[in-house]
N, C-alpha and C positions, 0 to 999 in steps of 0.2 A: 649655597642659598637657593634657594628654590622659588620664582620668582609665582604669583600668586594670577594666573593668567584671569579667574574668575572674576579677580576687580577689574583687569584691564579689559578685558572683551568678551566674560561670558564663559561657559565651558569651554575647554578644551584641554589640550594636555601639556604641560606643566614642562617648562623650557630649564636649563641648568645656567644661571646667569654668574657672573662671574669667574667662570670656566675658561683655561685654557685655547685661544683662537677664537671665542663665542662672543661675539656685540648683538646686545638687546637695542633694540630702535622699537619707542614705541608713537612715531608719528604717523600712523597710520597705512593704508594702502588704497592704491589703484580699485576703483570699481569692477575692472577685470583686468586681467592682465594683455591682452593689447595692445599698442600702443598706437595702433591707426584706428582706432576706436575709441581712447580715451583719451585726453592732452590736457593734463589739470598739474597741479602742485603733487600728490599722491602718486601720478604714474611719471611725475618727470622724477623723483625720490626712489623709484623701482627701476623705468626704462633709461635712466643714465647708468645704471652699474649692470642692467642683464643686456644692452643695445647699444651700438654703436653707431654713428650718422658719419655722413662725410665729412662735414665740417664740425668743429666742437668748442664753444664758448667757455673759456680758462680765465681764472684770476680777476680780480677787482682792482679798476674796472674791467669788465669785461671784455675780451680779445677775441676774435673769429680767428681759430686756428685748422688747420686739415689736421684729419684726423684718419679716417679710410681713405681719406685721398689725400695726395700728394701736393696737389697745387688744383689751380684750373687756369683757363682761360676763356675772355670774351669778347663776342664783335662791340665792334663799336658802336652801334644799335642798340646793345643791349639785348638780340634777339635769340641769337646763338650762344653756350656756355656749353662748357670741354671739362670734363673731371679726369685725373688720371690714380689711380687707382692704386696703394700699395701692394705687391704681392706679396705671395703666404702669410694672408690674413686666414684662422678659419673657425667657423661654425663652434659652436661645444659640441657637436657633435663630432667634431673633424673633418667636415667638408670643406673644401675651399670656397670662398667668399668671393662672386668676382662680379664684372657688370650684368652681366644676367639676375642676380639678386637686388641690386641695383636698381634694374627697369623695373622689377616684378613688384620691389615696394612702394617704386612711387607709382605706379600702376595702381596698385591694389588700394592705397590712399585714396587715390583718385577715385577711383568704382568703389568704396567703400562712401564716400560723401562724409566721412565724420572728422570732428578734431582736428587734428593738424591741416585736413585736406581744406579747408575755409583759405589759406594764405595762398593757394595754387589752381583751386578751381578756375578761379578765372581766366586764367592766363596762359595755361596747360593741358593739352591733350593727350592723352596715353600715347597714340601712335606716333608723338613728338618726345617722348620717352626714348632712345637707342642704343646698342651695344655697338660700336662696328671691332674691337676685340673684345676677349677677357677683360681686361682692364682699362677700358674705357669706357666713359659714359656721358650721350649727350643731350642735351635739350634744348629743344625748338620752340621758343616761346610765344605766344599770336602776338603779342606788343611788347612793349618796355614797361618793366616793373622793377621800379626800383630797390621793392625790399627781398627779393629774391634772395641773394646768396646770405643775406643776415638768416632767411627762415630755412635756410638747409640744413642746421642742425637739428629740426625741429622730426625731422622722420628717419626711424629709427629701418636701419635694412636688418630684415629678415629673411631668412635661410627656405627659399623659395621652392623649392624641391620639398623639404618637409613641410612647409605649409599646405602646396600643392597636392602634399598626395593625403592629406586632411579636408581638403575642402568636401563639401555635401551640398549636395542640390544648387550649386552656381552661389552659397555664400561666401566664397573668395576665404575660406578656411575659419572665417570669424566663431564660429562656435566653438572652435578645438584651442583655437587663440586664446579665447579668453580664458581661458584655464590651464594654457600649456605655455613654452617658453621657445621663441626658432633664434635664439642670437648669437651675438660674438662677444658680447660686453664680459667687462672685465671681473664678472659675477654671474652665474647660473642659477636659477628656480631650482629648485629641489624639489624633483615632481614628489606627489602627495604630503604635500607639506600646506594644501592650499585649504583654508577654511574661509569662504568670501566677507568680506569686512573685519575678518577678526588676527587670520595669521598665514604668514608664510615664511617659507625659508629661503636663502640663499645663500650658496656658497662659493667660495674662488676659483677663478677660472683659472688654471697656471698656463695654459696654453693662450693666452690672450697677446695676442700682439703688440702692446708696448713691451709686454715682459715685468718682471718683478724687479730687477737690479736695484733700482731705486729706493726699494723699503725691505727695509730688513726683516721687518715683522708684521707682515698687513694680516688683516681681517679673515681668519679660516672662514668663518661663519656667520651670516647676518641671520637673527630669527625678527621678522617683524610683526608687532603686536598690536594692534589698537588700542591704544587709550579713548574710552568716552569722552574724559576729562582731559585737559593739561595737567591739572591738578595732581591726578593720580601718577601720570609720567614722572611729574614732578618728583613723585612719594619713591614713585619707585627708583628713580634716580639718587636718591638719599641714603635707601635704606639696601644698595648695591643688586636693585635686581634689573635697574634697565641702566643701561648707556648713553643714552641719545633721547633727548626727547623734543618735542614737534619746536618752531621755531615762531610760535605768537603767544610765548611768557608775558605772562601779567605783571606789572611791576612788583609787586608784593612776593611774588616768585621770584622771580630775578633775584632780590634780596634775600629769600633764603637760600638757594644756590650759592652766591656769592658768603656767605658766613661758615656755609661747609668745609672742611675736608677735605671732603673726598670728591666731589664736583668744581667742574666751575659754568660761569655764561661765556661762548664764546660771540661776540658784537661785534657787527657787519656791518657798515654803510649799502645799503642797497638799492634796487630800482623799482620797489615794491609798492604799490598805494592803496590806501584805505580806501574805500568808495561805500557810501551807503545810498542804493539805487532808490532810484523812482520811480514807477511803472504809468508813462508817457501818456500811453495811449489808454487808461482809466481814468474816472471819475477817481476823485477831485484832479488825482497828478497831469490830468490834461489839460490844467488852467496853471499860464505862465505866474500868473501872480500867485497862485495859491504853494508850488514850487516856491518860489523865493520868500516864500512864509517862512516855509520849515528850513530852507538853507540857512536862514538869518538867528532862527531859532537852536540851533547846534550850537555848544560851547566849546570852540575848536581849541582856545589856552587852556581851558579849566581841565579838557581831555588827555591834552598831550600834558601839558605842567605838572598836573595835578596830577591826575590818575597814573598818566604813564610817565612819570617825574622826569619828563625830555626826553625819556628814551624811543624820538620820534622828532621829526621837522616836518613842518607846516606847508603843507603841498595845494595848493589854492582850485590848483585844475584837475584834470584829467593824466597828464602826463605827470611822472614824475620829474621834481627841477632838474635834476643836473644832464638830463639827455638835451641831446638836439630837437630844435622845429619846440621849445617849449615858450612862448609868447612871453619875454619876460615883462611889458607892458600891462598884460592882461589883471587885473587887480582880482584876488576872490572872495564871496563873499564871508561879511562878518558877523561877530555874533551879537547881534543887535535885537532885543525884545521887544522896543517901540517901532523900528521898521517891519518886524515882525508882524506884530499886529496893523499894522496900516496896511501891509500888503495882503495881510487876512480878509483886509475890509474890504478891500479892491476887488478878492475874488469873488466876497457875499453880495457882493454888489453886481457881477457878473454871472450871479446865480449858483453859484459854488456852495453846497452844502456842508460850512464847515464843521458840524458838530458832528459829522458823517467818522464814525468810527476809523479810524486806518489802522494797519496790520502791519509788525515792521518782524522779518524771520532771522532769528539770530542762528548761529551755527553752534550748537547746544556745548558741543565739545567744546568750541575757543572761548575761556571766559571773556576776553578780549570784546568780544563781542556783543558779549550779554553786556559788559559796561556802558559802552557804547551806547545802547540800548537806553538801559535805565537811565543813564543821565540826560539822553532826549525824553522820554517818557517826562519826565520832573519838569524840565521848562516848557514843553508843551501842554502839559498840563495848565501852568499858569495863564498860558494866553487860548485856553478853552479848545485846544487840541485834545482829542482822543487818540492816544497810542497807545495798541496793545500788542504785546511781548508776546511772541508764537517761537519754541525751543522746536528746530528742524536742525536737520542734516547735509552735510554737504548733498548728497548724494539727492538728495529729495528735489531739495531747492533746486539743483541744476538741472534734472528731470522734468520740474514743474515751468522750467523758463521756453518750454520751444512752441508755448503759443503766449498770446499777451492777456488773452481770458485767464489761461493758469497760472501766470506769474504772479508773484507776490506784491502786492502793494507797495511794499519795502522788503529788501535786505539787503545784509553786509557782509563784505568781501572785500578781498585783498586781489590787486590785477596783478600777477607776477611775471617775474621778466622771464619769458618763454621765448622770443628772440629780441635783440636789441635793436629795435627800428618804431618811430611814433604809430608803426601800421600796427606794434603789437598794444599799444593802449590808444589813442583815438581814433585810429583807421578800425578797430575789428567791433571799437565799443559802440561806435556812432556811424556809421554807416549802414543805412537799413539794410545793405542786400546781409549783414549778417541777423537779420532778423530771424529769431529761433534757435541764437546757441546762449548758452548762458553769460559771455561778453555782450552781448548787445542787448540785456535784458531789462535797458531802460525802456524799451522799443520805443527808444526816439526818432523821430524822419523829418527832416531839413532839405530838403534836395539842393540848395547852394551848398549845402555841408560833403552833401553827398560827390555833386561833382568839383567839389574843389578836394577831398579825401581822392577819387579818382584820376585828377590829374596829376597828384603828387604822387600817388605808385607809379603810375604813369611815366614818368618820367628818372634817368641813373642818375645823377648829379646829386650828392647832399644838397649842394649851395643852392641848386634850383628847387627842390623839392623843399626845404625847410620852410619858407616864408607860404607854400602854402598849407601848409600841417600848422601851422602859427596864425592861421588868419581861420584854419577851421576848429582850431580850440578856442580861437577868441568867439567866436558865433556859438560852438557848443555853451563855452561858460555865460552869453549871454542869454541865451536860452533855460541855464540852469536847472540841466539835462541829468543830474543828479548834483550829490553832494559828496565834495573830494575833504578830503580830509589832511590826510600828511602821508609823506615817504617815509619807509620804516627804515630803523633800524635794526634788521632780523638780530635777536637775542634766541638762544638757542642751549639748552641742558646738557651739557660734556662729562662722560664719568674723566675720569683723572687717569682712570686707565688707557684713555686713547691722547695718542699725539697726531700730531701732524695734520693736523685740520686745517683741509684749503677751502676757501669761498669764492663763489663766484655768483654773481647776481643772480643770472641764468641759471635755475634750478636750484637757488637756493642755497647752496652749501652743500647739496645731499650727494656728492660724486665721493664714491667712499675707497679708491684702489690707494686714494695716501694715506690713508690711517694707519697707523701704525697701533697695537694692542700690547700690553702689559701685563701679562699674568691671563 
């Protein structure tokens, strides 16, 4: 069968689905292929099966396991950290892999300013980066930062030597990166296989260092496609031309999935949260009462009950519940249409121009979204809110977030678990110095918020650092810094042809060396 790429992304050339070692994934891709340059849902679905990191987050819930490294150790400060390195790890090219690749990525991180580099800026300086062998590597940190070893899975080592000898004019190899592939992971890029937003290939690594032993029949080939829609992933999930489709099923989907065949939904508990932003630092969202208009005007049962028929728990803050540092005191708000409008009244009353049009950007591909959407549209309307629906792009929206003039009025988004620490949801969301990446695109600024988030990296201790990630989610939700919604539960499109599907919060589910393929 011949899968029909025209619906899914536009021209291109026409993939062979159902074949022999071939999975179709059409949840999208990476904005380039980078991965010290991009760190979203999309390249963590790409750089966990072509990139390795030192440490690597397995299983639900999620577990911090070594992975290129063997162990570490650390002072008791917090200041000094030791990684020890497995040997005859190497490249897909066949180089050997050792601390010198090591320093050069987190280096390169570091001088690159992007994505992942936000959780080590502070606290890290290249020349505190070291090899003193092959297989060691150390870091000198300027203070005690608590969620260090949680975000070391977050950078991916590249093969330093081919990077290096690509770099042009001092940009640390970024232009060759983003369309070429330097790793060890347990899947290679298939160079010219690359058409940006719409397709690429990868295929098995056999030389990868875990080895295969384990799966008797994994994955020759991943071709990945873009779906515009879920809808059509969907289609094509039915009609045997894709595999795998993106993991924010509508319910209505879900259900026809589940009546199939030949598919099934495979259902996650996860550490995923809805959020639909508010842009802080603009007219009207700069007025606290006129914010707790629209939080109170969201129908959080009618969304999750109704729409998404449970497939979803009621997540009140910022953090999703079942982590640590999450204020279980903190109450959020509810869906109340007469506080609603009194707190309307409060703003017009403080000059707030409520009949002021607002803009809310849904993610056109996720219908998810679009619900979301129309179903605030409908009660805002009632209480003399203007909401209008703007169909955007991931890729746009997050572009448009790195000032607070270009950010959107509103949009929604899913904060995923990229490491397991409250730094990766309300340290990176509310914290102004992350002001300009598309986490902190409420551009909210609190500065009690600010140094009570500071001392809680600040400092190694869970027990110590939780109560104050708990006392700055309580000031975030009093503030009503946006509007949290619920933890998801990732539901996700499976042909029947693959087994052995693992999850793991971290990245989703999208780590693909245990699938196992059938035909």
């Amino acid at each position: 069968m011949v899968l029909p790429l025209a619906t899914l992304a536009g021209a291109s050339l026409p993939v062979q689905a159902a074949t022999p070692g071939l999975m179709v994934r059409s949840d999208g891709q990476p904005q380039n292929l980078d991965p010290h340059q991009v760190f979203d849902v999309p390249m963590m679905g790409y750089a966990l099966n072509t990139y390795d990191g030192l440490y690597r987050y397995q299983n639900n819930p999620p577990i911090l396991e070594p992975w290129l490294a063997t162990g570490h150790t650390a002072s008791e400060d917090g200041l000094d950290w030791e990684f020890k390195l497995r040997s005859g790890v190497t490249f897909h090219d066949g180089s050997p892999l050792t601390s010198a690749d090591v320093v050069y990525s987190f280096r390169r991180v570091l001088a690159l300013g992007k994505a992942p580099a936000s959780a080590f800026l502070p606290i890290l300086k290249r020349d505190n980066i070291t090899a003193p062998d092959p297989l060691t590597v150390r870091f000198r940190l300027d203070r005690p930062y608590g969620p260090f070893l949680a975000a070391i899975p977050i950078v991916a080592i590249v093969n330093a030597k081919l990077v290096q000898a690509n770099e042009k004019g001092g940009d640390n190899g970024a232009a060759w990166l983003a369309g070429n592939e330097a790793g060890s992971g347990a899947y290679s890029f298939v160079p010219g296989t690359l058409t940006p937003n719409e397709r690429l290939d990868m295929q098995r690594f056999e030389g990868h260092f875990k080895g295969w032993s384990d799966n008797p029949s994994p994955v020759a080939r991943v071709a990945m496609r873009t779906a515009r829609e879920t809808s059509t992933g969907v289609l094509g999930l039915m009609n045997g031309s894709i595999d795998w489709t993106d993991s924010y099923l509508p319910t209505d989907q879900v259900e026809q999935i589940q009546s199939s065949r030949v598919a099934r939904v495979e259902r996650h508990s996860s550490l995923r949260t809805f959020v639909i932003r508010m842009n802080n630092a603009r007219a009207p969202f700069n007025n606290l009462n006129f914010r707790k208009a629209m939080a109170h005007a969201f129908n959080y049962d009618g969304f999750i009950k109704e729409i998404l028929k449970g497939y979803a728990d009621r997540n009140a803050g910022p953090m999703p519940n079942p982590l640590w540092g999450v204020p279980k005191d903190a109450a959020g708000f509810d869906y109340d249409l007469g506080k609603a409008r009194n707190f309307l009244r409060a703003a017009q009353a403080e000059g707030v121009n409520i009949r002021q049009p607002v803009r809310i950007h849904i993610q056109s591909q996720l219908e998810q979204t679009n619900q979301a959407a129309q179903l605030f549209q409908s009660d805002l309307q009632s209480i003399g809110v203007n909401l209008r629906i703007v169909a955007d792009t991931w890729a746009n929206i997050v572009t448009s977030t790195g000032s607070a003039e270009t950010s959107p009025d509103m949009w929604i988004h899913w904060v995923s678990t990229y490491f397991v620490d409250p730094e990766n949801w309300v340290g990176q969301m509310y914290d102004s110095q992350f002001h300009g990446t598309w986490k902190a695109s409420s551009w909210y600024k609190n500065p009690e918020v600010d140094a009570l988030l500071g001392r809680a990296r600040g400092l190694v201790k869970q027990e110590e650092r939780a109560p104050l990630y708990e006392e700055a989610t309580r000031r975030v939700m009093a503030d009503c810094a946006d509007i949290w919604v619920y933890n998801t539960v990732e539901l996700r499109g499976v042909s029947n042809r693959l087994s052995g599907y693992r999850f793991c919060p971290a990245g989703g589910g999208s780590e693909l060396r245990w699938l196992q393929l059938k035909g």
